[in-house]
C-alpha positions in Angstrom: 117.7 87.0 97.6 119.1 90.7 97.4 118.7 93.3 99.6 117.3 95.1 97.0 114.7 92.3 95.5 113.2 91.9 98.8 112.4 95.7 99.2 111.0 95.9 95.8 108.5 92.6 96.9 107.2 94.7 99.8 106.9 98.0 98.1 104.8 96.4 95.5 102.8 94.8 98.3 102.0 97.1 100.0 101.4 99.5 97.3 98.7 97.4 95.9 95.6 98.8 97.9 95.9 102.1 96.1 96.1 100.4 93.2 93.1 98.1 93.5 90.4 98.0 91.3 86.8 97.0 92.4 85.2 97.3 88.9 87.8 94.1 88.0 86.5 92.1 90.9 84.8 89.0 89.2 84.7 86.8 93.2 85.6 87.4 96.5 89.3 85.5 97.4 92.1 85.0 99.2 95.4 84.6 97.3 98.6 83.6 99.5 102.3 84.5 97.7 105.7 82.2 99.1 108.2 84.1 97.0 111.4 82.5 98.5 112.8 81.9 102.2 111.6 85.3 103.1 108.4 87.0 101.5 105.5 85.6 102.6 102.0 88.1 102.0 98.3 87.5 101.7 96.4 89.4 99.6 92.0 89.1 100.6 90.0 90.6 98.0 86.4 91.7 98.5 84.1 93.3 96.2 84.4 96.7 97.8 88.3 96.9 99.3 91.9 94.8 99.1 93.5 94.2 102.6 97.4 93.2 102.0 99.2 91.1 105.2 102.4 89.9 105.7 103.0 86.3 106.8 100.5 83.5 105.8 97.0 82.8 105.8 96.1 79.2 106.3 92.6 79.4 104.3 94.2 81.2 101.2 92.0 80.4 98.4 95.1 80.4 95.7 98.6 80.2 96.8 101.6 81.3 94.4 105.0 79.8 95.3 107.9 80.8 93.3 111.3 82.5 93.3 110.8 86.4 94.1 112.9 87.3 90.8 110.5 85.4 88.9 107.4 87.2 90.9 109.5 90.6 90.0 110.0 90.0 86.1 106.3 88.7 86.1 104.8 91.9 88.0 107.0 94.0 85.7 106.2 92.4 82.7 109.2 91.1 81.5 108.3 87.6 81.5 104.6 85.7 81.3 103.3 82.9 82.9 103.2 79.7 81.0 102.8 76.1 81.0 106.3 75.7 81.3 106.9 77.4 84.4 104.2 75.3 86.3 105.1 71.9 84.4 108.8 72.3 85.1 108.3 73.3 88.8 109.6 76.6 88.8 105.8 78.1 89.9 103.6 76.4 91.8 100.2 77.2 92.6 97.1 74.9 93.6 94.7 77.3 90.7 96.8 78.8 88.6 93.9 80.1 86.4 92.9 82.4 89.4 95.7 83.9 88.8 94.8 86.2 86.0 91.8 87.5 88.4 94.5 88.5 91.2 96.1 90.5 87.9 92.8 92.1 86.9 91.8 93.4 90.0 94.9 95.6 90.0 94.7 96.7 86.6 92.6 100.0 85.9 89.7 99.9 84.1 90.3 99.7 80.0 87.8 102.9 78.7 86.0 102.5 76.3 88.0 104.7 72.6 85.9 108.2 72.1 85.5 108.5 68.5 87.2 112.1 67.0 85.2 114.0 65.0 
């Protein structure tokens, strides 16, 4: 994995606490990422707060493995998860449907349109 991939994995790690979203929460998890040899981070989200670790987390309630270019193009939407990717190996993840929930809590909060007058 590049130098450069790598610092990009962290970055967004580590950068996801100011982006977490509490209003997205829908239950309270542990999600576990193996992206390559190298990046290894658990993600616990609570109702009220997101605490991001490196390393592993042995009672992870998801885990994600999968190359970290996939985990980049994914994160910066330039590819999305499908059937595929899990069927043919290239992802693997032991509830892949939780996935989406990990997403959510990250995204902010759609507003509702104000109608012009």
């Amino acid at each position: 994995m590049a130098a450069s991939a790598a610092g990009e994995i962290e970055k967004i790690f580590k950068g996801l606490c100011r982006r977490f979203n509490k209003a997205n929460v829908k239950a309270e998890r542990s999600y576990y990422f193996s992206l390559g040899e190298d990046e290894k981070w658990t993600v616990d989200i609570t109702r009220e707060k997101c605490t991001v670790t490196r390393g592993r987390n042995e009672e992870s309630d998801v885990f994600f493995k999968g190359p970290p270019e996939l985990f980049l193009d994914v994160w910066n939407g330039r590819h999305e998860l499908g059937p595929k990717d899990f069927l043919t190996g290239r992802v693997k993840s032991n509830r892949p449907l939780l996935l989406k929930d990990f997403v959510a809590a990250f995204k902010a909060s759609e507003k509702p349109e104000r109608k012009r007058k």
